[in-house]
CHARMM internal coordinates of N, CA and C (Angstrom, degrees):
IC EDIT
DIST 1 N 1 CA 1.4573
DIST 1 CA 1 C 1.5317
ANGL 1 N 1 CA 1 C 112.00
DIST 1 C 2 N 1.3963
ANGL 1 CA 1 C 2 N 97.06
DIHE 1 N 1 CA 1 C 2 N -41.97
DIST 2 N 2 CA 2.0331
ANGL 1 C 2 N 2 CA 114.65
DIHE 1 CA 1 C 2 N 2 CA 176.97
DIST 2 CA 2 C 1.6040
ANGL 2 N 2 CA 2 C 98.81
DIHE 1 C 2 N 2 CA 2 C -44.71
DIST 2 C 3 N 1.4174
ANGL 2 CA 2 C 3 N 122.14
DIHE 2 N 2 CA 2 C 3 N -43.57
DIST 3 N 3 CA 1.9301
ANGL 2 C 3 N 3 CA 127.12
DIHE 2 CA 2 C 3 N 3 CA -147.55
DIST 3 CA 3 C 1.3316
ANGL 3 N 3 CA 3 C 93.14
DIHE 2 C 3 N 3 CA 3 C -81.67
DIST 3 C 4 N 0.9163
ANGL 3 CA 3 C 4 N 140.58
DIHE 3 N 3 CA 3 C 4 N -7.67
DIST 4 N 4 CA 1.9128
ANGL 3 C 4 N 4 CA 132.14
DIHE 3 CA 3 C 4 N 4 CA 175.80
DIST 4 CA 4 C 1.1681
ANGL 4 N 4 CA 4 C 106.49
DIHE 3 C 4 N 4 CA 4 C -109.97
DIST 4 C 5 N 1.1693
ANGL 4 CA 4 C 5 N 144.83
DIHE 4 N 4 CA 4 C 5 N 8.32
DIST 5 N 5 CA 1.7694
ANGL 4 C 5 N 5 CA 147.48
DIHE 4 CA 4 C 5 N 5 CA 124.94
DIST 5 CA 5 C 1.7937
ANGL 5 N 5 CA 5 C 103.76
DIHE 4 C 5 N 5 CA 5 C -29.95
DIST 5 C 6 N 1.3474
ANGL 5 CA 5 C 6 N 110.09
DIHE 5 N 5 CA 5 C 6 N 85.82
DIST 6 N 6 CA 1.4152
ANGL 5 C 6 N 6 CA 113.46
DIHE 5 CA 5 C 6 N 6 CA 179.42
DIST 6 CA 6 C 1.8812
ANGL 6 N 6 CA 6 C 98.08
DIHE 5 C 6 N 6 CA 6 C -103.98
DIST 6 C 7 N 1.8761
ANGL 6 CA 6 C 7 N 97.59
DIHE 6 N 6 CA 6 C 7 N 137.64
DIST 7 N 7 CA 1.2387
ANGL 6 C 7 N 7 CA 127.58
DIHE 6 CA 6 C 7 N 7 CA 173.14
DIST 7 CA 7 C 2.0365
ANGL 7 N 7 CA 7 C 106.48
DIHE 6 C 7 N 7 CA 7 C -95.19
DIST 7 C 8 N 1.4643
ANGL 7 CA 7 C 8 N 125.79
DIHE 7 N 7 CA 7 C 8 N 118.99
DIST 8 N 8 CA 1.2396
ANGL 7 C 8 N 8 CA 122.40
DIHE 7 CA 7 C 8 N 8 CA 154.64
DIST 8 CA 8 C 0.9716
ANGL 8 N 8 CA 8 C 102.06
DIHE 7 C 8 N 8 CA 8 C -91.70
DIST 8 C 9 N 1.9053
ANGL 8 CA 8 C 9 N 136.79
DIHE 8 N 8 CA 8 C 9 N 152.39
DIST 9 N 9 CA 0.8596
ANGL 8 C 9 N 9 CA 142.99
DIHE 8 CA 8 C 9 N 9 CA 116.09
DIST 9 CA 9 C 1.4141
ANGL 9 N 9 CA 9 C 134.78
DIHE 8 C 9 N 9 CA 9 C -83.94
DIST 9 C 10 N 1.0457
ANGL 9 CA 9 C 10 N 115.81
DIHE 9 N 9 CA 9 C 10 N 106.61
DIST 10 N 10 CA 1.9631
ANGL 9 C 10 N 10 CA 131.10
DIHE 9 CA 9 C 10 N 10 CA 165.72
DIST 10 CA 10 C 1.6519
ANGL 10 N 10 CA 10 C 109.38
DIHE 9 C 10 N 10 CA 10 C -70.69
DIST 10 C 11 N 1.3619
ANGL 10 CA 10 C 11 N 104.19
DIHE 10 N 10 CA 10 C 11 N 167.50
DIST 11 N 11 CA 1.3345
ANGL 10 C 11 N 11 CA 119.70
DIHE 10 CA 10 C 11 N 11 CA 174.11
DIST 11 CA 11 C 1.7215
ANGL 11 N 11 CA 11 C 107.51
DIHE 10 C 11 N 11 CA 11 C -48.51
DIST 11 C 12 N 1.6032
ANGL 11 CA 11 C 12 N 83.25
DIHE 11 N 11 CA 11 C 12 N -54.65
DIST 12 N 12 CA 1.8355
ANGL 11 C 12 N 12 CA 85.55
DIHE 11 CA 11 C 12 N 12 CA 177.57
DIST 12 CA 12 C 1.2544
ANGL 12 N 12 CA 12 C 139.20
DIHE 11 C 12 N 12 CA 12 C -99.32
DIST 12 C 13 N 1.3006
ANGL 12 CA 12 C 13 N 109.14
DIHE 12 N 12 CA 12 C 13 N 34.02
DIST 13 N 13 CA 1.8476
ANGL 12 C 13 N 13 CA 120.94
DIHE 12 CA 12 C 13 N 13 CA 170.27
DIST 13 CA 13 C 1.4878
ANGL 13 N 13 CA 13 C 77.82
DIHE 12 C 13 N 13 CA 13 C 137.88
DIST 13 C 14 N 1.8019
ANGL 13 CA 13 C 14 N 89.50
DIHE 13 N 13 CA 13 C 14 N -175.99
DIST 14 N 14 CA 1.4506
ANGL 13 C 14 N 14 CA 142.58
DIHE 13 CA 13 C 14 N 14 CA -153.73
DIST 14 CA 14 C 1.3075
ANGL 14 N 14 CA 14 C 104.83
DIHE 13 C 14 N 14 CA 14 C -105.71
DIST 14 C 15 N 1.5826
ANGL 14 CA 14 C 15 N 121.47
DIHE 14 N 14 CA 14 C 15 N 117.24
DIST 15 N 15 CA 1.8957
ANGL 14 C 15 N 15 CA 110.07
DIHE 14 CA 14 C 15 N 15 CA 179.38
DIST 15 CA 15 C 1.4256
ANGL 15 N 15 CA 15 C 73.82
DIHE 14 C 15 N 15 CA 15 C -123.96
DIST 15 C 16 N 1.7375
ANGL 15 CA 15 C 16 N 100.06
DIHE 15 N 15 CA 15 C 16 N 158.80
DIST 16 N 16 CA 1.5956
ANGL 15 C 16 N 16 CA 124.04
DIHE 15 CA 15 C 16 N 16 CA 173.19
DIST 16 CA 16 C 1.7181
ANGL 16 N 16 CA 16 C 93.55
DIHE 15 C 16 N 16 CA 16 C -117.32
DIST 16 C 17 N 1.5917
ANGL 16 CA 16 C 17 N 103.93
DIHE 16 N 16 CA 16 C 17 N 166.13
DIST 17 N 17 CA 1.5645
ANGL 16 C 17 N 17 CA 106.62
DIHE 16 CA 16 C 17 N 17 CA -166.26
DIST 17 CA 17 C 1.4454
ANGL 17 N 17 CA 17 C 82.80
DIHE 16 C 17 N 17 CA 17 C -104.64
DIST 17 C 18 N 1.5741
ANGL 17 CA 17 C 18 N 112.67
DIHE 17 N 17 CA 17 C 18 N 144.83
DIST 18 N 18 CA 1.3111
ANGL 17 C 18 N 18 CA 115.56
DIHE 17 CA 17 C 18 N 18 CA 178.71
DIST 18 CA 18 C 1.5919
ANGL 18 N 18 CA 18 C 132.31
DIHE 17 C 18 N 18 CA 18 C -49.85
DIST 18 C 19 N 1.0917
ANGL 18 CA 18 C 19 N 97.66
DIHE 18 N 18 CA 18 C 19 N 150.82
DIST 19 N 19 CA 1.7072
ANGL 18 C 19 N 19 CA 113.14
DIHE 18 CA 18 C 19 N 19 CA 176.57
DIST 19 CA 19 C 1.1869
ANGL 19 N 19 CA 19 C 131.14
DIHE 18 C 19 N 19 CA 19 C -103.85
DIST 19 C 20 N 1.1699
ANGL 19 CA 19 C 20 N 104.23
DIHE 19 N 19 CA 19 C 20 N 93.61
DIST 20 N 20 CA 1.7247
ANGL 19 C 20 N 20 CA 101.34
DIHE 19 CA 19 C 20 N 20 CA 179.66
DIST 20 CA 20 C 1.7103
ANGL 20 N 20 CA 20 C 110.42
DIHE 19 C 20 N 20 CA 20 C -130.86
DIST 20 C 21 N 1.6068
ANGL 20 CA 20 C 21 N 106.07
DIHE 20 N 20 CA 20 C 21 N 175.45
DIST 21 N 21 CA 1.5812
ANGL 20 C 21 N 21 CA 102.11
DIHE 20 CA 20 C 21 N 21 CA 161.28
DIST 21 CA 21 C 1.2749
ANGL 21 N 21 CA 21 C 106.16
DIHE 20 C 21 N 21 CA 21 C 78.11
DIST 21 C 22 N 1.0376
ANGL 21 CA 21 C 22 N 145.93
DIHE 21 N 21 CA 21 C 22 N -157.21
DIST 22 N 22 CA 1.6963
ANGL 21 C 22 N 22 CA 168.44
DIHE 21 CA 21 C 22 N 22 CA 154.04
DIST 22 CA 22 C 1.4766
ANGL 22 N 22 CA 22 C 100.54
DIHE 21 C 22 N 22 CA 22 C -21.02
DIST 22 C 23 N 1.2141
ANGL 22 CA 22 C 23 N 123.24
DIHE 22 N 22 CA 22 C 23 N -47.16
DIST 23 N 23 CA 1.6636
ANGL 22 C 23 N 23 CA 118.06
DIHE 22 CA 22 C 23 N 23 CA 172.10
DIST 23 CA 23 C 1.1717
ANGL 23 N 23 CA 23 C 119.38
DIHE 22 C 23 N 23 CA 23 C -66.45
DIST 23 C 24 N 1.5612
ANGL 23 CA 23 C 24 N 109.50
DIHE 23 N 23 CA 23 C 24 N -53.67
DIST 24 N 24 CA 1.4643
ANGL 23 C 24 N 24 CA 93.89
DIHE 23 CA 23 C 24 N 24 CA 166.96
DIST 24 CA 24 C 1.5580
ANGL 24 N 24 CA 24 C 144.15
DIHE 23 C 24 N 24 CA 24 C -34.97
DIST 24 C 25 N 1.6585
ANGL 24 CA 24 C 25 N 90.97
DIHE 24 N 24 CA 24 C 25 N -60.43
DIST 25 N 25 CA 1.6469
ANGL 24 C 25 N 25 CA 103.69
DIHE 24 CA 24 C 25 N 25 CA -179.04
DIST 25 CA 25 C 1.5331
ANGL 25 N 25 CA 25 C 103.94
DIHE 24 C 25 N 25 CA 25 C -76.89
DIST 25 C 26 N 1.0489
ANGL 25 CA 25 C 26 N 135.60
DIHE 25 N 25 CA 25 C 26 N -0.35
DIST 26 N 26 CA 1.7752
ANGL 25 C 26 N 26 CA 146.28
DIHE 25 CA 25 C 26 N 26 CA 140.98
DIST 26 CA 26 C 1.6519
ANGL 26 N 26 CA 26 C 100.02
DIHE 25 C 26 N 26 CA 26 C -29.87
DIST 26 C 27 N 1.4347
ANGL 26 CA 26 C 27 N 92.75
DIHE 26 N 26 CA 26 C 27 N -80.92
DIST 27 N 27 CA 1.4161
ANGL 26 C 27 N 27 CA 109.18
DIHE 26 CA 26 C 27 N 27 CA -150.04
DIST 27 CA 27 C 1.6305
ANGL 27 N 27 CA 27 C 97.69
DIHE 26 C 27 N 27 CA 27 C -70.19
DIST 27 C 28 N 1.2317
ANGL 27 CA 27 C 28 N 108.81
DIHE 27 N 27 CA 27 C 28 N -60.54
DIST 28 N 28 CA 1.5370
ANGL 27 C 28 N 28 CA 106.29
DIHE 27 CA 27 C 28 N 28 CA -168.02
DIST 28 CA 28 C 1.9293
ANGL 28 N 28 CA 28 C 102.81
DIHE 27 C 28 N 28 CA 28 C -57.92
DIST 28 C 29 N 1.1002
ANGL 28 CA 28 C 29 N 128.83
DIHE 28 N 28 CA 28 C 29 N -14.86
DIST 29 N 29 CA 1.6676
ANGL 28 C 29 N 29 CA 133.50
DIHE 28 CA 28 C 29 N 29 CA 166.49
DIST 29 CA 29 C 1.5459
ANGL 29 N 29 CA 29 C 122.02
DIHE 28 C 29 N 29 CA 29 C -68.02
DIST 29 C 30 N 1.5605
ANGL 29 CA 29 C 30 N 94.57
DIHE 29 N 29 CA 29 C 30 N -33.74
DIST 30 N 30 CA 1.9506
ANGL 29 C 30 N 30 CA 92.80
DIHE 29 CA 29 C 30 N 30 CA 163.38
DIST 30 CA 30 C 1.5596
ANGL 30 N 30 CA 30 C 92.80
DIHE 29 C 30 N 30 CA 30 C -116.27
DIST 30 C 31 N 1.0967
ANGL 30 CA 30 C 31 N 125.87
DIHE 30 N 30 CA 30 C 31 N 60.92
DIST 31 N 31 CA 1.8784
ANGL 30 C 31 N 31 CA 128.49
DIHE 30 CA 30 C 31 N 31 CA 151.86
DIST 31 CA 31 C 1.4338
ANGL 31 N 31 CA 31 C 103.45
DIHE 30 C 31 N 31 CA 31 C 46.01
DIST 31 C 32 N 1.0479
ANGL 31 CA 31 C 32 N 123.96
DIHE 31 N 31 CA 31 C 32 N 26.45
DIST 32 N 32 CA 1.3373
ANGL 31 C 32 N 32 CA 121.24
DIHE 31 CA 31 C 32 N 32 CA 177.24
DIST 32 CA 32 C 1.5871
ANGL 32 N 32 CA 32 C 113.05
DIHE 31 C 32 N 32 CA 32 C -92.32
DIST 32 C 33 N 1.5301
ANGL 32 CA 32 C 33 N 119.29
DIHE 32 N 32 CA 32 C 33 N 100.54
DIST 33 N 33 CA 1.5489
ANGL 32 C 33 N 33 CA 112.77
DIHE 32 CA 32 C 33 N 33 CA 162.11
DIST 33 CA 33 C 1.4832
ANGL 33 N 33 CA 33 C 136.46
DIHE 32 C 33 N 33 CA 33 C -42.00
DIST 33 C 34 N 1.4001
ANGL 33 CA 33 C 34 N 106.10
DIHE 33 N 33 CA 33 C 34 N 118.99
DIST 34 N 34 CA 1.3598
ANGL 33 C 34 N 34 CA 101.48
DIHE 33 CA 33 C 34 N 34 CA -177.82
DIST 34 CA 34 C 1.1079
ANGL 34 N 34 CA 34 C 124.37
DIHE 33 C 34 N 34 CA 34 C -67.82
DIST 34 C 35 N 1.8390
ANGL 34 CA 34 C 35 N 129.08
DIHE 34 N 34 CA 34 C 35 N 139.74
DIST 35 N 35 CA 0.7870
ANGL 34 C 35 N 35 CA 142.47
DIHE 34 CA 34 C 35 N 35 CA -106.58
DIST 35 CA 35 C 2.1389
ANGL 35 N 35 CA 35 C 88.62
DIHE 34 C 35 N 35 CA 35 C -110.21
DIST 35 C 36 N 1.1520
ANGL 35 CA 35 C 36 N 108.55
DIHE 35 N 35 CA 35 C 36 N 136.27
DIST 36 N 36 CA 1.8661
ANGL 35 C 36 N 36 CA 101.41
DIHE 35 CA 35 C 36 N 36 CA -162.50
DIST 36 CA 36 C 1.6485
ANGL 36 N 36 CA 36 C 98.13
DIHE 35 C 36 N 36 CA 36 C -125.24
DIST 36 C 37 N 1.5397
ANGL 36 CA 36 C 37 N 122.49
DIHE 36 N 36 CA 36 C 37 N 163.41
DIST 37 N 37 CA 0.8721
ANGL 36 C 37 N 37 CA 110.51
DIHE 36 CA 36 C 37 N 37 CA 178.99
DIST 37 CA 37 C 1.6438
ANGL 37 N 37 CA 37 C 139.59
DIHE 36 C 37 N 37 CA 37 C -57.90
DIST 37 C 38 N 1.2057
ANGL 37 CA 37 C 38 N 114.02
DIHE 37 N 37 CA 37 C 38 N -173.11
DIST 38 N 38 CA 1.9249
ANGL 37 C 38 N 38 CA 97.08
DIHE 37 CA 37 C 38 N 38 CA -169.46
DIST 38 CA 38 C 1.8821
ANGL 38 N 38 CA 38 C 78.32
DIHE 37 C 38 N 38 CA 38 C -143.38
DIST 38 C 39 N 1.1859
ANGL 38 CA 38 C 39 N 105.25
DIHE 38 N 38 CA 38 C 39 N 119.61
DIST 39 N 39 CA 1.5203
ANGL 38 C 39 N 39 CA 102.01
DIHE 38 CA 38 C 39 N 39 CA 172.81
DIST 39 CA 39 C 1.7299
ANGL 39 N 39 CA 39 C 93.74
DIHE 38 C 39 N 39 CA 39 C -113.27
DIST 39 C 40 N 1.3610
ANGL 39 CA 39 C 40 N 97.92
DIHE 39 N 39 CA 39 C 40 N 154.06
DIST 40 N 40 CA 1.4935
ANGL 39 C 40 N 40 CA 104.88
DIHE 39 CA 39 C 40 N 40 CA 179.14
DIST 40 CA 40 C 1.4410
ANGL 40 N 40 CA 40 C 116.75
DIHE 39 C 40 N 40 CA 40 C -103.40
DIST 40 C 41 N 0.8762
ANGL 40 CA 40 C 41 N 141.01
DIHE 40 N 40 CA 40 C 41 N 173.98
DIST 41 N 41 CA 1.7193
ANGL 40 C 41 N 41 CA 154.53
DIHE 40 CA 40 C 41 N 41 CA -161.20
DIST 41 CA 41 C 1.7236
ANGL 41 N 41 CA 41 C 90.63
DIHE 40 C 41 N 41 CA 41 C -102.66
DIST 41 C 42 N 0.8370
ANGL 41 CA 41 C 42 N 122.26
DIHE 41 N 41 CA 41 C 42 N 129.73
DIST 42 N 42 CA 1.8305
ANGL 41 C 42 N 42 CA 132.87
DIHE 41 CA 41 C 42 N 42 CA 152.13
DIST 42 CA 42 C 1.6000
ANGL 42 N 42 CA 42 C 109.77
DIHE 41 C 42 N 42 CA 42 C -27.66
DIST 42 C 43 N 1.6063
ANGL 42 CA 42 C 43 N 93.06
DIHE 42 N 42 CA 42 C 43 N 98.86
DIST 43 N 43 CA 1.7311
ANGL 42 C 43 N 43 CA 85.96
DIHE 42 CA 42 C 43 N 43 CA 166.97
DIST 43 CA 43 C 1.3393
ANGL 43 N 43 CA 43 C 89.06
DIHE 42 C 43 N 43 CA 43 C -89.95
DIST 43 C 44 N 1.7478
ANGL 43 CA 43 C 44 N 85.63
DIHE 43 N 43 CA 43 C 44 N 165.35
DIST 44 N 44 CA 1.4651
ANGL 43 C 44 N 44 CA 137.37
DIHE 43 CA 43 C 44 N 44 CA -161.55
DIST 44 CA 44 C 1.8947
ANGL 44 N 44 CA 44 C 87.87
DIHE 43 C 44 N 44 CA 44 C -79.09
DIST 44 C 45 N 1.6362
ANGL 44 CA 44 C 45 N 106.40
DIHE 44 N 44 CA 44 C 45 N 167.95
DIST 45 N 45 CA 1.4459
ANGL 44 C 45 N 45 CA 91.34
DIHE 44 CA 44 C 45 N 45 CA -172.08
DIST 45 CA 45 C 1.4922
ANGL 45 N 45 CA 45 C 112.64
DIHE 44 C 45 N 45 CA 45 C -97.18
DIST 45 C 46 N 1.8447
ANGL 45 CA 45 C 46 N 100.29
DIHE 45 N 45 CA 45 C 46 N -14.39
DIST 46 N 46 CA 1.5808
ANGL 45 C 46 N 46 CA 118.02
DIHE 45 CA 45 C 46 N 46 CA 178.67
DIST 46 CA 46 C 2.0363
ANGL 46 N 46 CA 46 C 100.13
DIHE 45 C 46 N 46 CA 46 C -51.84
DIST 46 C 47 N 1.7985
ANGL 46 CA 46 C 47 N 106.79
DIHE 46 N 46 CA 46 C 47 N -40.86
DIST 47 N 47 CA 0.9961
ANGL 46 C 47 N 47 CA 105.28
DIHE 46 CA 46 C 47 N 47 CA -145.96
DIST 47 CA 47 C 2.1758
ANGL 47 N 47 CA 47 C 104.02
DIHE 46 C 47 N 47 CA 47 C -93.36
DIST 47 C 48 N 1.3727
ANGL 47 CA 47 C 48 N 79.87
DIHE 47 N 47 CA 47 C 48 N 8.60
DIST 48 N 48 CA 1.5350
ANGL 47 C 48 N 48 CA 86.51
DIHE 47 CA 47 C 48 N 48 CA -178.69
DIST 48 CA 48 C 1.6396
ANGL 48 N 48 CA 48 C 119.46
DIHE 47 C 48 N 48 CA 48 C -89.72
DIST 48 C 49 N 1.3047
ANGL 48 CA 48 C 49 N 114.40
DIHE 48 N 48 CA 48 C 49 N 130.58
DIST 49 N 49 CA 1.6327
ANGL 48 C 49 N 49 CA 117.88
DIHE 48 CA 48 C 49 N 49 CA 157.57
DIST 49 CA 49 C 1.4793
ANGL 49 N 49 CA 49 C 100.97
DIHE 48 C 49 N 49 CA 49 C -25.05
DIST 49 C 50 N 0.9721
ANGL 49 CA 49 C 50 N 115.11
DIHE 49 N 49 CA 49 C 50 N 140.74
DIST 50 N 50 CA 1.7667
ANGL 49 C 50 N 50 CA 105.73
DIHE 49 CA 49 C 50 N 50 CA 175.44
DIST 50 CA 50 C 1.8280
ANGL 50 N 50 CA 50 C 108.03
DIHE 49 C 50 N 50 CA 50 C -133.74
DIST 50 C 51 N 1.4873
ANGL 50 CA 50 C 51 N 131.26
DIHE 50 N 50 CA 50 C 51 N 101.37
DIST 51 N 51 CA 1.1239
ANGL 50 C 51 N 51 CA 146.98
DIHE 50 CA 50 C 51 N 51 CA -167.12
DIST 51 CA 51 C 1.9029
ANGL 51 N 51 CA 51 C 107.84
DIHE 50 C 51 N 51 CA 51 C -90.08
DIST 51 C 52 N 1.0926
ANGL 51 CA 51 C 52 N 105.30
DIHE 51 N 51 CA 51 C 52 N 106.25
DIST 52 N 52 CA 1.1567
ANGL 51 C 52 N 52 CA 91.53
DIHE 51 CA 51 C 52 N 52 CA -178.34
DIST 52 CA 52 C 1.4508
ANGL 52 N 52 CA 52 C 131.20
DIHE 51 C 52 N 52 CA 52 C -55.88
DIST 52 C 53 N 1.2686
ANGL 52 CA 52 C 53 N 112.95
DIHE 52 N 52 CA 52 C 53 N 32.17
DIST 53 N 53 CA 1.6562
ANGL 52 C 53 N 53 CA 122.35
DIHE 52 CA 52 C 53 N 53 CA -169.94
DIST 53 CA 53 C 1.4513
ANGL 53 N 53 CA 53 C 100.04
DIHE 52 C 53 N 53 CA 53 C -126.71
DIST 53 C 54 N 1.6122
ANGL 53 CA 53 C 54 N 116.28
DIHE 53 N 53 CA 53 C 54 N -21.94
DIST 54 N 54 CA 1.0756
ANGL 53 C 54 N 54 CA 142.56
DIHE 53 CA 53 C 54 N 54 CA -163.34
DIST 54 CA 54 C 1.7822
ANGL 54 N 54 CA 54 C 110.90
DIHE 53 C 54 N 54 CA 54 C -66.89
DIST 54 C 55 N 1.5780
ANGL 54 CA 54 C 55 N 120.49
DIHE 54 N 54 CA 54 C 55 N -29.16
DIST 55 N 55 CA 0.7839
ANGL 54 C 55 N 55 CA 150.71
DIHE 54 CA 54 C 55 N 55 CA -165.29
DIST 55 CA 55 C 1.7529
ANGL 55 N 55 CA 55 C 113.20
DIHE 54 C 55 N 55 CA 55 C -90.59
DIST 55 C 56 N 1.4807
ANGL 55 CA 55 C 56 N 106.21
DIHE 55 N 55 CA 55 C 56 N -13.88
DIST 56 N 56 CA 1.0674
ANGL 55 C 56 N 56 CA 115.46
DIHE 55 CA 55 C 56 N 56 CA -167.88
DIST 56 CA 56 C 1.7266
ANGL 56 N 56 CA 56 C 101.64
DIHE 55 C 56 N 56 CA 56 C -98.19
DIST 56 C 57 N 1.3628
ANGL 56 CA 56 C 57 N 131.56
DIHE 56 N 56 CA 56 C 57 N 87.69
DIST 57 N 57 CA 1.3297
ANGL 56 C 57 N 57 CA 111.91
DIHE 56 CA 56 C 57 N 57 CA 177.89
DIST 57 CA 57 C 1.8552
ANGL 57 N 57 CA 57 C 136.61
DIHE 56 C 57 N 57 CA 57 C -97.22
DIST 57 C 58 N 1.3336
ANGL 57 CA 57 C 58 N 86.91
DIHE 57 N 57 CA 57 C 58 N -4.19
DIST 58 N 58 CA 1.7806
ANGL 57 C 58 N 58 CA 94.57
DIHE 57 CA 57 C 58 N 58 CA 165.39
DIST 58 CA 58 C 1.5563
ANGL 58 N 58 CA 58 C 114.94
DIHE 57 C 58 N 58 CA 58 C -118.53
DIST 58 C 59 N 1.6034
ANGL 58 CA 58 C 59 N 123.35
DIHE 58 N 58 CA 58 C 59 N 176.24
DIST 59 N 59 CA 1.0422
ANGL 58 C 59 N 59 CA 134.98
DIHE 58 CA 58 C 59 N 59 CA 147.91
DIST 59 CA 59 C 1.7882
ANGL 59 N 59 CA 59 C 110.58
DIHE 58 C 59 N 59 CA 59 C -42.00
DIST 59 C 60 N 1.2550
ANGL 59 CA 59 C 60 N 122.65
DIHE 59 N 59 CA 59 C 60 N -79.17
DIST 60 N 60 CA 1.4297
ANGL 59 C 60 N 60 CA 129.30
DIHE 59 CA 59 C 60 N 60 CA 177.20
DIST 60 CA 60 C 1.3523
ANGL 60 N 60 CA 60 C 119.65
DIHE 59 C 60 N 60 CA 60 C -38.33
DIST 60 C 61 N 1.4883
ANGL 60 CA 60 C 61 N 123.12
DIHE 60 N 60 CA 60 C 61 N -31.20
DIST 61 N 61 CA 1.5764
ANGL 60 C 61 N 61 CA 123.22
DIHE 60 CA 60 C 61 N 61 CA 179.26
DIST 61 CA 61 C 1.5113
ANGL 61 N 61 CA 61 C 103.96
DIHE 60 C 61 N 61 CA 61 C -90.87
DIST 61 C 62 N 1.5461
ANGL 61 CA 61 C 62 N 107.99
DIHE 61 N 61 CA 61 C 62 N -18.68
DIST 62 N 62 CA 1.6755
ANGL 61 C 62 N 62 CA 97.76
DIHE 61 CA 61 C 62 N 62 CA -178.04
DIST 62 CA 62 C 1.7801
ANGL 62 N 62 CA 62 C 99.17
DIHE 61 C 62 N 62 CA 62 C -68.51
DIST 62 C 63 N 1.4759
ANGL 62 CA 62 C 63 N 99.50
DIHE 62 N 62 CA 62 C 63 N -69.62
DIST 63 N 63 CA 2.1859
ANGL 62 C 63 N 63 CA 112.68
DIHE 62 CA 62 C 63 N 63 CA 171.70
DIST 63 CA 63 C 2.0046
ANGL 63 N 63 CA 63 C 83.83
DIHE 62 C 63 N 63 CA 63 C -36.83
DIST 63 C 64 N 1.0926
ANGL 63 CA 63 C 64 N 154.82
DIHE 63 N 63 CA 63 C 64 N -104.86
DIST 64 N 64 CA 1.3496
ANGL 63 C 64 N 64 CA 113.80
DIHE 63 CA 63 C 64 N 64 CA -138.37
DIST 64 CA 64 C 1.5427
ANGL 64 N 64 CA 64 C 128.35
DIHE 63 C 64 N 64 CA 64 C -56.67
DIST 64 C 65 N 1.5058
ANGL 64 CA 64 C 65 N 111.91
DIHE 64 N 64 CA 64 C 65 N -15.82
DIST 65 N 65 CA 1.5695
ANGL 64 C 65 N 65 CA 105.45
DIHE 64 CA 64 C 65 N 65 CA 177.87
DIST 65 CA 65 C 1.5144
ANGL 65 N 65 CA 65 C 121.93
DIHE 64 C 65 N 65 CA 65 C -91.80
DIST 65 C 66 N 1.5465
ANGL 65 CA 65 C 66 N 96.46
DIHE 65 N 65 CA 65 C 66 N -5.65
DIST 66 N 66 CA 1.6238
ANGL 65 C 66 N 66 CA 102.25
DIHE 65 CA 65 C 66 N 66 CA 176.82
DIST 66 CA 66 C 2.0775
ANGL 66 N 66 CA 66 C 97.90
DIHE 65 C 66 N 66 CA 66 C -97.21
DIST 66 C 67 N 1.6762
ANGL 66 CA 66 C 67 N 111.44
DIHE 66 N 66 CA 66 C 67 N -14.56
DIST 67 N 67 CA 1.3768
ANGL 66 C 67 N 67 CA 97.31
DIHE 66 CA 66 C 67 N 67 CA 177.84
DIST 67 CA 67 C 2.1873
ANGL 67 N 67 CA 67 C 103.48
DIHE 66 C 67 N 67 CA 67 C -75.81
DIST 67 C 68 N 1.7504
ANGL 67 CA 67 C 68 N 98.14
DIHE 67 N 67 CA 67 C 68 N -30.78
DIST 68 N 68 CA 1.1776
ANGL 67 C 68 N 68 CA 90.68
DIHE 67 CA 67 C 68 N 68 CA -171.63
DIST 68 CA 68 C 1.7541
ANGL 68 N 68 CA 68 C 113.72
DIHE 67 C 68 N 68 CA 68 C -78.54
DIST 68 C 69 N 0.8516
ANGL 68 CA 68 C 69 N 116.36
DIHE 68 N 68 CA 68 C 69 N -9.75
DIST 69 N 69 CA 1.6467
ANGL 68 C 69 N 69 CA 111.19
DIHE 68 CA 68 C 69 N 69 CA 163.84
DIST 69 CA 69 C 1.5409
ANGL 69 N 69 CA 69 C 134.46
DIHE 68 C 69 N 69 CA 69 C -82.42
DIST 69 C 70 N 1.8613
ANGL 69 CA 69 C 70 N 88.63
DIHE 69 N 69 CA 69 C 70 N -21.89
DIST 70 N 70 CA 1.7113
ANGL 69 C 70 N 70 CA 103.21
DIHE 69 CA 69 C 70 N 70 CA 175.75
DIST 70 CA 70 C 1.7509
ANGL 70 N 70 CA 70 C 100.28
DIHE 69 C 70 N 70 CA 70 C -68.55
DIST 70 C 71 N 1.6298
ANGL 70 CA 70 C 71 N 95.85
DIHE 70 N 70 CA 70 C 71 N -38.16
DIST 71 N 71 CA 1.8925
ANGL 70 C 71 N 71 CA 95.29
DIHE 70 CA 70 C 71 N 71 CA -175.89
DIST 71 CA 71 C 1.2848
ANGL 71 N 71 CA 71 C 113.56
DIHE 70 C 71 N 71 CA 71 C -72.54
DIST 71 C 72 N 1.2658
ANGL 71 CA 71 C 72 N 141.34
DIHE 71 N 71 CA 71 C 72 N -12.57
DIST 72 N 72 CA 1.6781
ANGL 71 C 72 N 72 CA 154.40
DIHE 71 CA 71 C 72 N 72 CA 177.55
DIST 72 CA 72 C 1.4751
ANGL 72 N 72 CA 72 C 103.49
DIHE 71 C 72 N 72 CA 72 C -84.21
DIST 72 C 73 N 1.1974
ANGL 72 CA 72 C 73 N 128.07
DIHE 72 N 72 CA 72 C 73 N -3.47
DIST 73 N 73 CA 1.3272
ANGL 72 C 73 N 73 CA 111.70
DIHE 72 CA 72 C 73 N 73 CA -165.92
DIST 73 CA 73 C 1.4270
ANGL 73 N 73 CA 73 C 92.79
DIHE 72 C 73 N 73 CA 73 C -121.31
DIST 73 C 74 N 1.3454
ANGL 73 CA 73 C 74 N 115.73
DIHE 73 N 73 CA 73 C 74 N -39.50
DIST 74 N 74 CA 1.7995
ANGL 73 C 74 N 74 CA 115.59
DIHE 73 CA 73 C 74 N 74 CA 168.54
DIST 74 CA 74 C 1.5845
ANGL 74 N 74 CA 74 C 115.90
DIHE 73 C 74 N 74 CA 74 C -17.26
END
COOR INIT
IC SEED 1 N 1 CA 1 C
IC BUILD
């Protein structure tokens, strides 16, 4: 019942998929705290995976890098 306790990790912390039902009274039966989110601190940008898509943070900067590749290909 414990093995379907699923962990995501995002850029910015750790979410667990909720606990309810039979897991719950699992966990809280061997004193075990249920398990809460984990947010992370702001990495640095040196210290980031760096995706070249990653770079793109609005609608408007995506339309200029898709106008500047439409003009490179002319």
């Amino acid at each position: 019942m414990l093995n379907s306790i699923e962990q995501t990790v995002f850029r910015n912390g750790a979410y667990y998929s909720e606990i309810t039902g039979v897991q719950k009274e699992l966990l809280n039966a061997l004193d075990i705290s249920l398990p809460t989110p984990e947010p992370y601190g702001k990495v640095g940008k040196e210290e980031e995976d760096i995706d070249e898509d990653d770079d793109i943070r609005s609608l408007d900067e995506l339309e200029i890098v898709l106008y500047k590749l439409k003009a490179q290909s002319k």
